[in-house]
LOFIZA-806282 format. One line per field, with one value per residue (C-alpha): residue number from 1; residue in one letter; chain; x, y, z negated. Coordinates in steps of 0.05 Angstrom, whole numbers, plus 5000, padded with zeros to 4 digits. Each point is the difference from the previous one (the first is absolute). Layout:
<sites>
num NUM	...
residuo A	...
cadena A	...
x X	...
y Y	...
z Z	...
</sites>
This chain:
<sites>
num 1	2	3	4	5	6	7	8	9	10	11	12	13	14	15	16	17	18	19	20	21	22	23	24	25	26	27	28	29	30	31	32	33	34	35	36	37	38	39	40	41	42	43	44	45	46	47	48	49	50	51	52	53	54	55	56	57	58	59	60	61	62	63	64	65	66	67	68	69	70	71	72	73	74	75	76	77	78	79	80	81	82	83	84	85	86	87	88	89	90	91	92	93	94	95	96	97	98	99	100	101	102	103	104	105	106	107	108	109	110	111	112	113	114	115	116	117	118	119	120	121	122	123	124	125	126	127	128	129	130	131	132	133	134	135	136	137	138	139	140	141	142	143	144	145	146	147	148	149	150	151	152	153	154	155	156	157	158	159	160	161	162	163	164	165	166	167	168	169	170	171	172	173	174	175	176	177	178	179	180	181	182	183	184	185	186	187	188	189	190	191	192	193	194	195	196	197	198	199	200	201	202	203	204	205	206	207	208	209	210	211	212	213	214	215	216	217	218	219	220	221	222	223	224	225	226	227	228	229	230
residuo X	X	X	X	X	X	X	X	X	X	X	X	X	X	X	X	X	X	X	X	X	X	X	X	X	X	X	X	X	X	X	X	X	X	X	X	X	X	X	X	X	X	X	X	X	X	X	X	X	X	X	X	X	X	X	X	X	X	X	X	X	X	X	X	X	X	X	X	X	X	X	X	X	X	X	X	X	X	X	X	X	X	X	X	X	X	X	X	X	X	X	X	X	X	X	X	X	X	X	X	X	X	X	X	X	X	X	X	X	X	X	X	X	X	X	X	X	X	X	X	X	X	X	X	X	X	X	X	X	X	X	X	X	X	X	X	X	X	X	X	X	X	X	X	X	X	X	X	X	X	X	X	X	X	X	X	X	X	X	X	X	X	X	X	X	X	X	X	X	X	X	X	X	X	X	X	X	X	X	X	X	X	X	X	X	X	X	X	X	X	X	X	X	X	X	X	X	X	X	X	X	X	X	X	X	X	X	X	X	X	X	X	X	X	X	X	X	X	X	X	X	X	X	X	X	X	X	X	X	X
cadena A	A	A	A	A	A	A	A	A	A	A	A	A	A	A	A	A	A	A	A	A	A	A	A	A	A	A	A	A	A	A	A	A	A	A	A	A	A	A	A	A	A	A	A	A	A	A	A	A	A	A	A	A	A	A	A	A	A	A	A	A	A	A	A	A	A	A	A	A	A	A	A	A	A	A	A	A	A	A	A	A	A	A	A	A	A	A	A	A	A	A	A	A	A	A	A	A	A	A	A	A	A	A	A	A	A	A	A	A	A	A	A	A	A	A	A	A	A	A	A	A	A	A	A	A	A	A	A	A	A	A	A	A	A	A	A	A	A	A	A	A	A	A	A	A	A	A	A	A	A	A	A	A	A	A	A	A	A	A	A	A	A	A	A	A	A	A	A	A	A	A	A	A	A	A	A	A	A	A	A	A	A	A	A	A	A	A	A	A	A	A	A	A	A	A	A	A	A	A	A	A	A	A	A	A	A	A	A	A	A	A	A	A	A	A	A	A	A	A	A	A	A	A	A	A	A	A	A	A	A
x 5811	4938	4934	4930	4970	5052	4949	4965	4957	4993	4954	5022	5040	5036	5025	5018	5051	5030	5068	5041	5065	5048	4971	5022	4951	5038	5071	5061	5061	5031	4946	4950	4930	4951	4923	4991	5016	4977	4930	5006	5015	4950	4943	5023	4993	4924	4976	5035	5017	5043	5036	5040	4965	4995	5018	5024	5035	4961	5047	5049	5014	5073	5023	4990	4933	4937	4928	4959	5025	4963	5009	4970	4967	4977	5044	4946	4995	5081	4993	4952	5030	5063	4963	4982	5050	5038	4937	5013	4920	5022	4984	5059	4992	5058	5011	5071	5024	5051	5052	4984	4935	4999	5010	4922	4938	5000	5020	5022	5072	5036	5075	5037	5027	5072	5006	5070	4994	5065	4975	4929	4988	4963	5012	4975	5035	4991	4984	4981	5048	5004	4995	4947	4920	4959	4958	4940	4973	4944	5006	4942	5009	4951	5032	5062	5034	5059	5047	4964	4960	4943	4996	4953	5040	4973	5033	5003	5050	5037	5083	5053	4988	4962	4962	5056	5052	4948	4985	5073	5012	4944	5037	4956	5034	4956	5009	5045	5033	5070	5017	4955	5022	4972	5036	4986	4975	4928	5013	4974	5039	4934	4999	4933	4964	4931	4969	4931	4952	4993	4939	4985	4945	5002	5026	4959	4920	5018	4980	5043	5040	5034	5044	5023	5047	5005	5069	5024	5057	5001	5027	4968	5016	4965	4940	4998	4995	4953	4950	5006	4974	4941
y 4301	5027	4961	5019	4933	5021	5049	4991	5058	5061	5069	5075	4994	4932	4953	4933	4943	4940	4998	4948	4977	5042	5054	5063	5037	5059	5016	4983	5044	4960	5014	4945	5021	4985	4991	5075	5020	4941	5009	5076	4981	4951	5041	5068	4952	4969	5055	5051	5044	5066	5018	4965	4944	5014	4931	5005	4944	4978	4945	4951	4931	4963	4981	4925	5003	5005	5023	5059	5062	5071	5064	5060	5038	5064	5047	5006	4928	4988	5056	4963	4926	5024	5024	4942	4958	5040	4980	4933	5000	4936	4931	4957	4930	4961	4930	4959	4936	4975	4954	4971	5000	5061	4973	5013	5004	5076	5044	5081	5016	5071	5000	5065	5006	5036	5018	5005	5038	4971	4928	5016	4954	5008	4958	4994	5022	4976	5058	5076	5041	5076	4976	4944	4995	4962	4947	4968	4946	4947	4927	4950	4926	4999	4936	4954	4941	4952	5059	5061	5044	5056	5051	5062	5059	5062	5057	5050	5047	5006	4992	4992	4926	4982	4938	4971	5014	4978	4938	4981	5021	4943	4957	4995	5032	5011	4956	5037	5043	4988	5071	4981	4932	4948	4942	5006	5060	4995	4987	5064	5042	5025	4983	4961	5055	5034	5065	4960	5047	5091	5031	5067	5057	5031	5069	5033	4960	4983	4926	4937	4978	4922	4971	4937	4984	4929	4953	5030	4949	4938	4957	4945	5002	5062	4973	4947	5045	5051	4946	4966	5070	5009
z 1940	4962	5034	4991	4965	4932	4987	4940	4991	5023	5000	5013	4930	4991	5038	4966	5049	4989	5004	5040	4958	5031	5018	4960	4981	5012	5048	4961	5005	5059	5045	4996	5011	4937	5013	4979	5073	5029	4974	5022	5060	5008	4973	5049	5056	4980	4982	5053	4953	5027	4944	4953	4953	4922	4962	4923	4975	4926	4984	5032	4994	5012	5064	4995	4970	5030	4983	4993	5006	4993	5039	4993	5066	4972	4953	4955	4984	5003	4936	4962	5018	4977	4935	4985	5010	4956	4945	5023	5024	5050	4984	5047	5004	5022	5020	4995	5017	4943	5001	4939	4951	4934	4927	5001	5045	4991	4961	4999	5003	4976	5011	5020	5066	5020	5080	5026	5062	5036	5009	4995	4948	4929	4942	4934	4934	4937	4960	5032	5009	5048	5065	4984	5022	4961	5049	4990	5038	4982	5048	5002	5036	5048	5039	5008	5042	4991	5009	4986	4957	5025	4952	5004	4968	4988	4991	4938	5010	5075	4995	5053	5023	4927	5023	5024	4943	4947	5024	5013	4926	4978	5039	5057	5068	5056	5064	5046	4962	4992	4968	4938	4993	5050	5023	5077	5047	5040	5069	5023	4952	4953	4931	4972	4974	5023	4982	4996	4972	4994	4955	4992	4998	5066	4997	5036	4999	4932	5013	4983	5055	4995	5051	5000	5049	5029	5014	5073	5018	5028	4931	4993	4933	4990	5038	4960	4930	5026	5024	4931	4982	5043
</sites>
């Protein structure tokens, strides 16, 4: 359930949250409820409103992941959010635990990427073909331990589940996440990856907005990373 200390930031046009690993951020076909109504729900009770709540979705983030996510609360801003991220006018930071260090301390990766919709899984080819997406990532290594490697990824172009196919294709899994090649689950189902930082020009004052969204479980693991950060 959505509570008030995710939020981020928020005026009359945005509202930026971060998201719990699983939480969806919006209801999946079998009924679960996403934080889009949560969040409307939330918001019509603090601020009494009558009427139904406007809330536009700008992007979403996977089910086991968590971090910032943006919403939209006016239609005029869900227009020009949606504008440009369609111009790809977002800079998304990402962090991810690895299972295992890169071939080098960063570097910028461009593979393409294939989704197959029955198993919800993307993969990449060696060569393009008609139903590929070229996806660009660049990965810096910000921090490591015995086991594990912090890398901050940021994002170039935005695929079906990009991060996490990429890396696995370097060889380097991220913690948790069995479908993409790690050897053993997290203990709370969520996968080792963080939607860390959002920048952007504000759509509406025209001013840059940055988010950064800090760790929001209980890992100690995690803890242990984002302090090495501070």
């Amino acid at each position: 359930m959505f509570k008030k200390d995710q939020i981020l930031f928020e005026d009359n046009h945005i509202l930026a949250v971060n998201k719990k690993s699983g939480q969806l951020v919006q209801a999946d076909t079998e009924g679960t409820p996403g934080l889009e109504d949560e969040i409307k729900e939330f918001l019509k009770k603090r601020d009494s409103k009558p009427g139904n709540v406007f809330l536009g979705v700008i992007h979403r983030i996977d089910r086991p992941v968590s971090g910032v996510v943006l919403f939209a609360k006016s239609s005029k801003a869900l227009a020009r959010l949606n504008e440009m991220l369609k111009n790809r006018e977002f800079r998304k930071i990402y962090w991810a635990l690895t299972e295992k260090r890169p071939p080098q301390l960063e570097d910028t990766l461009v593979n393409h990427i294939v989704r197959d919709g029955k198993t919800n899984k993307s993969k990449c080819v060696s060569k393009p073909n008609k139903d590929s997406k070229e996806a660009k990532l660049k990965y810096t290594t910000i921090g490591g331990s015995d086991n594990y490697t912090l890398l901050e990824v940021e994002l170039m172009t935005g695929r079906h589940h990009q991060i996490r196919c990429q890396l696995a294709k370097m060889g380097c899994p991220i913690k948790g996440d069995l479908k993409y090649g790690a050897p053993r689950s997290n203990k709370d189902g969520s996968i080792s990856l963080h939607s860390r930082l959002l920048e952007f020009i504000h759509p509406v004052t025209k001013e840059i907005v940055r988010i950064v969204a800090p760790i929001n479980t209980d890992d100690n693991l995690w803890r242990y990373f984002e302090e090495s950060q501070s």
